[in-house]
PyMOL Python script that loads the backbone (N, CA, C, O; Angstrom):
from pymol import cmd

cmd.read_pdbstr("""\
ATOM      1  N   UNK A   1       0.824  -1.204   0.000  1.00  0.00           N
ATOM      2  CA  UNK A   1       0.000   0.000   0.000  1.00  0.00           C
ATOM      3  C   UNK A   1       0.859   1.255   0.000  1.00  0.00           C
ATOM      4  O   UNK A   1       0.607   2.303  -0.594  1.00  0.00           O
ATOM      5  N   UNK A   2       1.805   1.010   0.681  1.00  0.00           N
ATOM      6  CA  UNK A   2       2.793   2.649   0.820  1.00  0.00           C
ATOM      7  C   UNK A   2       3.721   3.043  -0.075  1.00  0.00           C
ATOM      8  O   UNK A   2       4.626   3.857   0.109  1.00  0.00           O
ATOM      9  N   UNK A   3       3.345   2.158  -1.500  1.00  0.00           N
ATOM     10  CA  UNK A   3       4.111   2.735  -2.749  1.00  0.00           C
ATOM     11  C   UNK A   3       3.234   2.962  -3.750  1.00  0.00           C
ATOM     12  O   UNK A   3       3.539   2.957  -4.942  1.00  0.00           O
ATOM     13  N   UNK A   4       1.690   3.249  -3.122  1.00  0.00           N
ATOM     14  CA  UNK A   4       0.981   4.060  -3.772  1.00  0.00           C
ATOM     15  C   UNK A   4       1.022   5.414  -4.367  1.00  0.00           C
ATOM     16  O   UNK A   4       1.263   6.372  -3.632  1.00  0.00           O
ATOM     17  N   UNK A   5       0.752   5.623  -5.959  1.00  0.00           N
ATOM     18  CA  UNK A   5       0.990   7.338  -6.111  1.00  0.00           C
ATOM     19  C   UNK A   5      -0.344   8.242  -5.675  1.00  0.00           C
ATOM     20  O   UNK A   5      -1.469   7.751  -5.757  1.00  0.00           O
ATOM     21  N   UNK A   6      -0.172   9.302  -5.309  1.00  0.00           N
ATOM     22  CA  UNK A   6      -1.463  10.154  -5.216  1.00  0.00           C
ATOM     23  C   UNK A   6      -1.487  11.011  -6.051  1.00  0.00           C
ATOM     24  O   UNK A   6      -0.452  11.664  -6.179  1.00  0.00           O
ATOM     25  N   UNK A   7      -2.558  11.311  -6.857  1.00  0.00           N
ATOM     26  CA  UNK A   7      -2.917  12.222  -8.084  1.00  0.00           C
ATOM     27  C   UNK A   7      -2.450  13.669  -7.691  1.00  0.00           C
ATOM     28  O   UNK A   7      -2.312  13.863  -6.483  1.00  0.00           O
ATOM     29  N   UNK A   8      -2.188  14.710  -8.544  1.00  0.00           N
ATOM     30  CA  UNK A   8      -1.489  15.977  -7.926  1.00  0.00           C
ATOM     31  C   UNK A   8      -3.009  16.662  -7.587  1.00  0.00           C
ATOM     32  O   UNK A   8      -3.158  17.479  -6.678  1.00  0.00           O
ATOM     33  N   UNK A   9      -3.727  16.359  -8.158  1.00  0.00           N
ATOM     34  CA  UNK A   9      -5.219  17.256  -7.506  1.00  0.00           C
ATOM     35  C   UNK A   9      -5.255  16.584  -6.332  1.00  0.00           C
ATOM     36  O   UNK A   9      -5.379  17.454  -5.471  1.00  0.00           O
ATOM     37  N   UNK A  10      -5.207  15.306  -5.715  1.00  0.00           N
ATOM     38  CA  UNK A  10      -5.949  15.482  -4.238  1.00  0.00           C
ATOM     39  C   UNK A  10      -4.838  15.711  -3.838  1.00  0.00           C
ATOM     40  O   UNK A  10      -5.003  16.224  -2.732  1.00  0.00           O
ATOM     41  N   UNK A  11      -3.415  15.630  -4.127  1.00  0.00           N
ATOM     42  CA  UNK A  11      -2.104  15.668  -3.263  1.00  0.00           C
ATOM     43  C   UNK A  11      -2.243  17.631  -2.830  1.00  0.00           C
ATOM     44  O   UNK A  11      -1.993  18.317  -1.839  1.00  0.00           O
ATOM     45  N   UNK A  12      -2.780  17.887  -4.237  1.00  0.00           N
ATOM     46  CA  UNK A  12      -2.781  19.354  -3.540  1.00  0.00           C
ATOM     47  C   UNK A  12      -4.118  19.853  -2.924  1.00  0.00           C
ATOM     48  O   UNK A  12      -4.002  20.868  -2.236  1.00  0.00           O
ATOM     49  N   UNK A  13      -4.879  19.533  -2.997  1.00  0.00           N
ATOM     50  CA  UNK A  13      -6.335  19.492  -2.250  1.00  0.00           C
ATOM     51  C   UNK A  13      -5.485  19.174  -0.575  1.00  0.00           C
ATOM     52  O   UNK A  13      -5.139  20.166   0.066  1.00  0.00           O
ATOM     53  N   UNK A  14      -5.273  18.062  -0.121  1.00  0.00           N
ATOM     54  CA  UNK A  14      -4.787  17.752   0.790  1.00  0.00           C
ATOM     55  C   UNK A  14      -3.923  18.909   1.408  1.00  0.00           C
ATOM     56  O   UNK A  14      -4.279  19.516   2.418  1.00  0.00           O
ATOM     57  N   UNK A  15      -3.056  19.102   0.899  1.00  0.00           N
ATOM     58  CA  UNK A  15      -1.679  20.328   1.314  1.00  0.00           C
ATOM     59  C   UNK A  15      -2.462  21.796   1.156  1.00  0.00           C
ATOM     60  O   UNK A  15      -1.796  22.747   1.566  1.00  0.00           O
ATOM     61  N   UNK A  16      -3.765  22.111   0.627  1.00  0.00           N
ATOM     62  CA  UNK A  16      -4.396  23.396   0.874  1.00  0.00           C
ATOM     63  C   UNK A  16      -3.587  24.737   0.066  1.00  0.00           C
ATOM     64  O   UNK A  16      -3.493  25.930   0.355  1.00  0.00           O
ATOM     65  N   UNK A  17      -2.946  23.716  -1.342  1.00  0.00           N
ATOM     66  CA  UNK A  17      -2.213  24.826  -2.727  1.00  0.00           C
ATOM     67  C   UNK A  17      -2.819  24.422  -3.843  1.00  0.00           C
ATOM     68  O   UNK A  17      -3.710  23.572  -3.841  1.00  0.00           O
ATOM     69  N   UNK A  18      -2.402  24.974  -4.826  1.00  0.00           N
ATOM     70  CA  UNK A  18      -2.987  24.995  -5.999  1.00  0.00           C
ATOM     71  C   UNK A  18      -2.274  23.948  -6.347  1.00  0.00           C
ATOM     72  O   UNK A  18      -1.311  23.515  -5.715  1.00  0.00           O
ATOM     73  N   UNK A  19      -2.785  23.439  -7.511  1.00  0.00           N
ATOM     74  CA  UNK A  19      -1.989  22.158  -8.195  1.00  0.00           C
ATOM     75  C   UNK A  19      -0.635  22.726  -9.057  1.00  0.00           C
ATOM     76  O   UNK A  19       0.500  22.301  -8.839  1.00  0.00           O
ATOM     77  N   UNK A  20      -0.815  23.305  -9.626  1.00  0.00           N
ATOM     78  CA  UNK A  20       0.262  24.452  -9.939  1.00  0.00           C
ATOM     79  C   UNK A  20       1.845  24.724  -9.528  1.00  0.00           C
ATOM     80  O   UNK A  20       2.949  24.685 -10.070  1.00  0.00           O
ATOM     81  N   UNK A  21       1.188  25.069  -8.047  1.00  0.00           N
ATOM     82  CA  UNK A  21       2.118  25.255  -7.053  1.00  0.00           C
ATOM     83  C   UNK A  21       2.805  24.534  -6.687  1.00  0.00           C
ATOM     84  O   UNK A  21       3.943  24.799  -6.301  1.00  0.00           O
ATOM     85  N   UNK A  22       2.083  22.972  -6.722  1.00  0.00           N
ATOM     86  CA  UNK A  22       2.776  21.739  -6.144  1.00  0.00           C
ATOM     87  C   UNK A  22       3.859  21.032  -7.563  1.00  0.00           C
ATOM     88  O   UNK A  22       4.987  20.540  -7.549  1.00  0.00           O
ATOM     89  N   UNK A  23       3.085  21.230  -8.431  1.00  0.00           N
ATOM     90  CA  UNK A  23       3.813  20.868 -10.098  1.00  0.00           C
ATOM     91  C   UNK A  23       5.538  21.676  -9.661  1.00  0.00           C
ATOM     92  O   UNK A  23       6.638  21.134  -9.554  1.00  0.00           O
ATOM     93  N   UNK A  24       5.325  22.443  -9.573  1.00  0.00           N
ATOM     94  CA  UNK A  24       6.655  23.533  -9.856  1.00  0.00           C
ATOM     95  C   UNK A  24       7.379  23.494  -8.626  1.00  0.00           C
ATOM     96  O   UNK A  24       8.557  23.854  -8.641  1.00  0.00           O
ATOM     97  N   UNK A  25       6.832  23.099  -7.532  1.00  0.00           N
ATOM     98  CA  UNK A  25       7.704  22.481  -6.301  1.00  0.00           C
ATOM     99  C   UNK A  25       8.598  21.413  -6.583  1.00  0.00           C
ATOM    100  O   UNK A  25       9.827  21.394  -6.648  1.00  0.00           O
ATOM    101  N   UNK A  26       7.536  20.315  -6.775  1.00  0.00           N
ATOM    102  CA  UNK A  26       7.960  19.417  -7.253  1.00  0.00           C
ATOM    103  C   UNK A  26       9.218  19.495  -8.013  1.00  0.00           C
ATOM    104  O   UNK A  26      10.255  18.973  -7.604  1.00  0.00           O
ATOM    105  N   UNK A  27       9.113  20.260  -9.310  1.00  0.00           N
ATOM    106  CA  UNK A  27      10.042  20.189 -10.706  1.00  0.00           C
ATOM    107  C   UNK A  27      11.397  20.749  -9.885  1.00  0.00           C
ATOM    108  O   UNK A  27      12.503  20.582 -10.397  1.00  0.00           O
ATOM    109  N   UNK A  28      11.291  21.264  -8.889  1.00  0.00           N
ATOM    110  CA  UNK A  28      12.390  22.305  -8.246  1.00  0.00           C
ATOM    111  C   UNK A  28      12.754  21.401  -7.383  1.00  0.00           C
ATOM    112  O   UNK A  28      13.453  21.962  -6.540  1.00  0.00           O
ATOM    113  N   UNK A  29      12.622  20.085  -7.116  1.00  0.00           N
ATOM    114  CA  UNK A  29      12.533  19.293  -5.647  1.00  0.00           C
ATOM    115  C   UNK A  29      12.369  19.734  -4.614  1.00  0.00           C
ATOM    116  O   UNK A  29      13.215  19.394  -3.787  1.00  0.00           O
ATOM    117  N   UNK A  30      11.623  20.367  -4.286  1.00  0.00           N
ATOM    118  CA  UNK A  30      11.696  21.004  -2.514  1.00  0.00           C
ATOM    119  C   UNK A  30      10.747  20.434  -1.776  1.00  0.00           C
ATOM    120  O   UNK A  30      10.218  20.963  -0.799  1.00  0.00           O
ATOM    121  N   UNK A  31      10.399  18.892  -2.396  1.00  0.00           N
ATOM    122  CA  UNK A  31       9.465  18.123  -1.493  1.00  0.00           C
ATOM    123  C   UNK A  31       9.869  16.849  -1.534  1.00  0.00           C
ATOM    124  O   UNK A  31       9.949  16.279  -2.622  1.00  0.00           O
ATOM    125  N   UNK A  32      10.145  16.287  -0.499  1.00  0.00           N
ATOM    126  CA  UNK A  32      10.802  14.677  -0.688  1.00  0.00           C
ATOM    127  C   UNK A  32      10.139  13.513  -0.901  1.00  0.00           C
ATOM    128  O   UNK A  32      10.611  12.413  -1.191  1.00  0.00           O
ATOM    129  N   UNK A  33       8.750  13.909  -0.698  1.00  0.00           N
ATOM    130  CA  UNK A  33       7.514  12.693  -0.648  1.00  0.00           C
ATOM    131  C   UNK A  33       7.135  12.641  -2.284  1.00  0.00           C
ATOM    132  O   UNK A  33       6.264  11.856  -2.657  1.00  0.00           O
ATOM    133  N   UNK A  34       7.679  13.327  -3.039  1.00  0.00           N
ATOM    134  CA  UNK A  34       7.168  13.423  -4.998  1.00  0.00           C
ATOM    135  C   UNK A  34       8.472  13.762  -5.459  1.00  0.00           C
ATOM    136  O   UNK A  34       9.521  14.095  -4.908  1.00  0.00           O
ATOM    137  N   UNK A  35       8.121  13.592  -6.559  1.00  0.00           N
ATOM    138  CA  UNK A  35       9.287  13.943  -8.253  1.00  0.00           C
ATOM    139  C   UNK A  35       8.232  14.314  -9.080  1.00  0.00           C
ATOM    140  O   UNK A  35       7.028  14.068  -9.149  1.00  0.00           O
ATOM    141  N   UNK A  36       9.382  15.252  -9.932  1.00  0.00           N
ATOM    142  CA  UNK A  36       8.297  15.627 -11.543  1.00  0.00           C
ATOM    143  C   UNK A  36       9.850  14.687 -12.349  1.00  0.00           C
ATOM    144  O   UNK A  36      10.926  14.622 -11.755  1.00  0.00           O
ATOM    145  N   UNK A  37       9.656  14.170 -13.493  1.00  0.00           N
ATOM    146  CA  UNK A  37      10.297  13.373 -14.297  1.00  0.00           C
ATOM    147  C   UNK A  37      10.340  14.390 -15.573  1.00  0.00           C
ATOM    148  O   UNK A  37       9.355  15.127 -15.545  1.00  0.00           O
ATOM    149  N   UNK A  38      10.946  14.566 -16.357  1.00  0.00           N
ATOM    150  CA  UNK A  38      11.131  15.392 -17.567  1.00  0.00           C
ATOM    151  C   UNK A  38      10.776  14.232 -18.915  1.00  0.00           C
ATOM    152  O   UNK A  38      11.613  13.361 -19.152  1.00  0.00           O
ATOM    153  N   UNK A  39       9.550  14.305 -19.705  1.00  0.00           N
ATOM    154  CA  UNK A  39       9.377  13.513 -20.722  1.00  0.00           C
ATOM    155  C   UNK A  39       9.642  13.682 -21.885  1.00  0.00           C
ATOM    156  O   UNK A  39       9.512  12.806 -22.741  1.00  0.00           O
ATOM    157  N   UNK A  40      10.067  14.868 -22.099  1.00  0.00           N
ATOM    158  CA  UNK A  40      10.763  15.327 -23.313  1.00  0.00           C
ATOM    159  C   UNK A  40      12.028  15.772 -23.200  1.00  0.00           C
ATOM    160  O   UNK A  40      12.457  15.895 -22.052  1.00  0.00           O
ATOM    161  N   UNK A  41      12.838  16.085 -24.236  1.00  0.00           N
ATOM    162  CA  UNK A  41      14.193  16.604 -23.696  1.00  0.00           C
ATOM    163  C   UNK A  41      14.354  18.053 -23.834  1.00  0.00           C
ATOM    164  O   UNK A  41      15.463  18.530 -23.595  1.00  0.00           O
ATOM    165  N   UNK A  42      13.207  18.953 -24.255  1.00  0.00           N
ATOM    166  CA  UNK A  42      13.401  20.392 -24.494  1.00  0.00           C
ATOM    167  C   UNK A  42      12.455  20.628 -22.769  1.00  0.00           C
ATOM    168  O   UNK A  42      12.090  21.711 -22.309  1.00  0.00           O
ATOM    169  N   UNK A  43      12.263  19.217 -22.116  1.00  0.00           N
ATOM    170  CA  UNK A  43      11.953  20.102 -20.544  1.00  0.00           C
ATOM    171  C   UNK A  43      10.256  20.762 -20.909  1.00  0.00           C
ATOM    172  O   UNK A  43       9.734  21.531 -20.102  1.00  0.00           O
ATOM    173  N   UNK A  44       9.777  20.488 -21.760  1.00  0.00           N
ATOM    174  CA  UNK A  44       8.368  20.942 -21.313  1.00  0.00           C
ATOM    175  C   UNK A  44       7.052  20.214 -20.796  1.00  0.00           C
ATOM    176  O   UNK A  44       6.013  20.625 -20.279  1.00  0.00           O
ATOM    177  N   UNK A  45       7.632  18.702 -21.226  1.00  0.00           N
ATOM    178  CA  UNK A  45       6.217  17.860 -20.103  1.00  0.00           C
ATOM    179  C   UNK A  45       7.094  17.333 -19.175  1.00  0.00           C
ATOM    180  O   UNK A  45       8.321  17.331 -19.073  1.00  0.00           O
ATOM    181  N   UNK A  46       5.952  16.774 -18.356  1.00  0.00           N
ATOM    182  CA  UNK A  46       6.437  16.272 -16.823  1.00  0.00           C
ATOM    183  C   UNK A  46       5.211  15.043 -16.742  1.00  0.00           C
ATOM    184  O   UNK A  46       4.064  14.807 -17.121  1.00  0.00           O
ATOM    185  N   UNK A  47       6.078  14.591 -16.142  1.00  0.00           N
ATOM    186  CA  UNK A  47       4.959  13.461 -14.971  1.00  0.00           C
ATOM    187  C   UNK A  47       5.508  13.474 -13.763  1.00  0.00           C
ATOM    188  O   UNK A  47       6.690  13.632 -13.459  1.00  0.00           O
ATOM    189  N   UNK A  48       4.705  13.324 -13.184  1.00  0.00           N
ATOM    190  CA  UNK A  48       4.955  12.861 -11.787  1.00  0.00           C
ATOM    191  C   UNK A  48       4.480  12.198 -11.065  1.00  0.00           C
ATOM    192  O   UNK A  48       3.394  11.748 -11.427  1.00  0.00           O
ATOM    193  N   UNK A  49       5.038  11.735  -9.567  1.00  0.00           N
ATOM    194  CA  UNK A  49       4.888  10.885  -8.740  1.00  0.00           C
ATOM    195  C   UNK A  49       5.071  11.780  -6.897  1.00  0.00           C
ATOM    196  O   UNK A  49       5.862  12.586  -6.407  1.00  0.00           O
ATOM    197  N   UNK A  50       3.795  11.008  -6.399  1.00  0.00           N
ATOM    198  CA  UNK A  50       3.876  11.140  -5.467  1.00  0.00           C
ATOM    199  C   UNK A  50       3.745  10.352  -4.125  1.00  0.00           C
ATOM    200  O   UNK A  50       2.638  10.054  -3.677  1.00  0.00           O
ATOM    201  N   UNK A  51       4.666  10.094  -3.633  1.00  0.00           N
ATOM    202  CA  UNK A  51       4.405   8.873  -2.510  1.00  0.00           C
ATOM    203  C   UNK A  51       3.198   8.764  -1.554  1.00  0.00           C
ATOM    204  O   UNK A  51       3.202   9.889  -1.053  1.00  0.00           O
ATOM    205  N   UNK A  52       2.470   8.293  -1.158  1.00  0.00           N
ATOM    206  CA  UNK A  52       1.266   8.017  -0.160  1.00  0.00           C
ATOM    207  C   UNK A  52       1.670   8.171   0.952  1.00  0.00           C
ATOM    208  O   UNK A  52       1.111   8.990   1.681  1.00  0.00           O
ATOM    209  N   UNK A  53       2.904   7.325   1.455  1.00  0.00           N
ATOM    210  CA  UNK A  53       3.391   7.330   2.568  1.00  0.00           C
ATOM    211  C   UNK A  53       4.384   8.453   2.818  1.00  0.00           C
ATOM    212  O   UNK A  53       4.587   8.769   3.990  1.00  0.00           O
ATOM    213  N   UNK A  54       5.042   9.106   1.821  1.00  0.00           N
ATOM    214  CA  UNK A  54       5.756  10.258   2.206  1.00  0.00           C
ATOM    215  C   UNK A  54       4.921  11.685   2.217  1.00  0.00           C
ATOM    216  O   UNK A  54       5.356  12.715   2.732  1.00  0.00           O
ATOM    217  N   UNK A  55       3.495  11.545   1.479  1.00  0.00           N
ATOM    218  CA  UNK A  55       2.759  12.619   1.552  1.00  0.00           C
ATOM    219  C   UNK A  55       2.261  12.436   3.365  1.00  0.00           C
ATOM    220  O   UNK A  55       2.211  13.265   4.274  1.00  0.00           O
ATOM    221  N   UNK A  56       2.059  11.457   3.331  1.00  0.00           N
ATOM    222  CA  UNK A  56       1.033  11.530   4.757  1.00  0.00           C
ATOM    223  C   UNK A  56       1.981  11.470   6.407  1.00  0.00           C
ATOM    224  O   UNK A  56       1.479  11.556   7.528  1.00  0.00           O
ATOM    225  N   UNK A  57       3.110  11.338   6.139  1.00  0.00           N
ATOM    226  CA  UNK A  57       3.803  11.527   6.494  1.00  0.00           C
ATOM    227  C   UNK A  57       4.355  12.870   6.910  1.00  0.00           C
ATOM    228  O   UNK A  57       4.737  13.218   8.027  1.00  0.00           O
ATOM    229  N   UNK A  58       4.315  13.592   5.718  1.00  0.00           N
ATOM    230  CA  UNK A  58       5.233  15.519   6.181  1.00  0.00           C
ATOM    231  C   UNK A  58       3.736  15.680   6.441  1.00  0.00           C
ATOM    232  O   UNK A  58       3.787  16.184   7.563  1.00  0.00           O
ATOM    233  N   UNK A  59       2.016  15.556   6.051  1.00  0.00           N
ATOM    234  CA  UNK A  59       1.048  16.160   6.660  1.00  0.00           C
ATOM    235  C   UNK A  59       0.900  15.548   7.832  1.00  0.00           C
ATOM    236  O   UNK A  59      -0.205  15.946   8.201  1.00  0.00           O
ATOM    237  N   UNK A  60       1.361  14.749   8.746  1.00  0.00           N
ATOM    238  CA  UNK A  60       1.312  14.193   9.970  1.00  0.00           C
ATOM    239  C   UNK A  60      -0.231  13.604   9.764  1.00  0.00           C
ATOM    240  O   UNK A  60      -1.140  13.851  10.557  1.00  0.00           O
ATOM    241  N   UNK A  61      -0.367  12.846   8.660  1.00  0.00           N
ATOM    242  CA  UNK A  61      -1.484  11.985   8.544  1.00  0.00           C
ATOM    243  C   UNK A  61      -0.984  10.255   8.235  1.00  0.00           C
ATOM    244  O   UNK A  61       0.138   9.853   7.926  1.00  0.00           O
ATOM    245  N   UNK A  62      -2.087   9.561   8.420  1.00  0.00           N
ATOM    246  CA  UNK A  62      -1.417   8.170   8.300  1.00  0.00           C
ATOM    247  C   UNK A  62      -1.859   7.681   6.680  1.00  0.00           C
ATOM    248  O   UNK A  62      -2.957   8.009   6.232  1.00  0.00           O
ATOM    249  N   UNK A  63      -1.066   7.019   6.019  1.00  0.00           N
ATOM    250  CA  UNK A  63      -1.488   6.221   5.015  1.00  0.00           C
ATOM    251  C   UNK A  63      -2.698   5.881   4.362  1.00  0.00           C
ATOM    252  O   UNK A  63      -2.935   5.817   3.156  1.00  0.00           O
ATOM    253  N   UNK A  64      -3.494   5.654   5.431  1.00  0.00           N
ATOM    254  CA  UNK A  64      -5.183   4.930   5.404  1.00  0.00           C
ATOM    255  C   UNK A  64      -6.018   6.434   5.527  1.00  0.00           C
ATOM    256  O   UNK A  64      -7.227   6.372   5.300  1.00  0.00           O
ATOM    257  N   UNK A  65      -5.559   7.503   5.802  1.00  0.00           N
ATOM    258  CA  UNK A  65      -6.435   8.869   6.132  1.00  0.00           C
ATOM    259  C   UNK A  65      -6.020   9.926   4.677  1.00  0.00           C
ATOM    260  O   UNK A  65      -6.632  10.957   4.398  1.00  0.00           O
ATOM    261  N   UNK A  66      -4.706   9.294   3.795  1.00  0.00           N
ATOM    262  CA  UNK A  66      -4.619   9.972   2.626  1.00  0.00           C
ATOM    263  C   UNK A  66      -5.380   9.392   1.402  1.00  0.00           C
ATOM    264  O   UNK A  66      -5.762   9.960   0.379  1.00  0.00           O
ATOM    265  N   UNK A  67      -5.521   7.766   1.901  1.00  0.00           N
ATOM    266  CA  UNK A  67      -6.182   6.894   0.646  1.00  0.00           C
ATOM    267  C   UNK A  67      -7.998   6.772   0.611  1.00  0.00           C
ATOM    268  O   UNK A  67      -8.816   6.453  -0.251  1.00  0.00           O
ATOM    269  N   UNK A  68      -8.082   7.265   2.209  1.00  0.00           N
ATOM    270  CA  UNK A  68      -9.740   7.303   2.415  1.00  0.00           C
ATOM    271  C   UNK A  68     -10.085   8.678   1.793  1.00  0.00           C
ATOM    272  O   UNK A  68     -11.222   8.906   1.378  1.00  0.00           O
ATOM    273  N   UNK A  69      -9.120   9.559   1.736  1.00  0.00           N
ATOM    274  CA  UNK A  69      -9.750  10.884   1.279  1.00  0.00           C
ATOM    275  C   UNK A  69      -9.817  10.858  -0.082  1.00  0.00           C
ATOM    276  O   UNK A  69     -10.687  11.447  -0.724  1.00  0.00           O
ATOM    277  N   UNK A  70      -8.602   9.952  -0.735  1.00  0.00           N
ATOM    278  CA  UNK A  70      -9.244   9.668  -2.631  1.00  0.00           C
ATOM    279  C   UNK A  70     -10.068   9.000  -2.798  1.00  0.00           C
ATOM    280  O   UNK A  70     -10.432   9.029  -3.973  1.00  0.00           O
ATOM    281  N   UNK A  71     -10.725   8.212  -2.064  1.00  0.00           N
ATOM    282  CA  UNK A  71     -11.352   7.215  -2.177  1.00  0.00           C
ATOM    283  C   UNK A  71     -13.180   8.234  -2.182  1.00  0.00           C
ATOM    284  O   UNK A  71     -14.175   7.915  -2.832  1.00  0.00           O
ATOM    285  N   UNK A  72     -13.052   9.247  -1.379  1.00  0.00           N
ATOM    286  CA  UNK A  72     -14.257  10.319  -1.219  1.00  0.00           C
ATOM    287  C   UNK A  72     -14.559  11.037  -2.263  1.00  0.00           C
ATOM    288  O   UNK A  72     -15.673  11.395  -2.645  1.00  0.00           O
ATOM    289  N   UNK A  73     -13.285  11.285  -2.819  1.00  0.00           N
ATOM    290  CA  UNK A  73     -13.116  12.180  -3.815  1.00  0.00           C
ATOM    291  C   UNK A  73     -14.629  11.885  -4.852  1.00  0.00           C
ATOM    292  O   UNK A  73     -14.815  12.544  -5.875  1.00  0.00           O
TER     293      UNK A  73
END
""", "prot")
cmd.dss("prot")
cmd.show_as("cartoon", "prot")
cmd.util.cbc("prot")
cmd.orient("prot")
């Protein structure tokens, strides 16, 4: 279960930023629980990943309280 990804809309729903905000964090690394990946080589798409257990973790939430809230969605 704790190498689940979480979508960047509830990851940022959750964290109370824009999705935006979290994209360009991400791309900058200044969050250890996600990555943005570069899919082209001129750097203009991304994917990304975000850990379940490292998101719920820096929000001082547990695993089962980040996956019940996608699950509401």
């Amino acid at each position: 279960m704790h190498g689940l990804n979480v979508p960047i809309n509830r990851a940022a729903a959750l964290m109370g930023i824009s999705e935006q905000h979290l994209r360009i964090r991400l791309q900058r690394n200044r969050y250890d629980f996600g990555s943005a990946e570069i899919l082209k080589k001129n750097g203009s798409r991304y994917t990304y990943h975000i850990n379940a257990k490292g998101l719920a973790d820096y929000l001082g939430l547990t695993v089962e309280e980040v996956m019940v809230w996608q699950r509401e969605d």
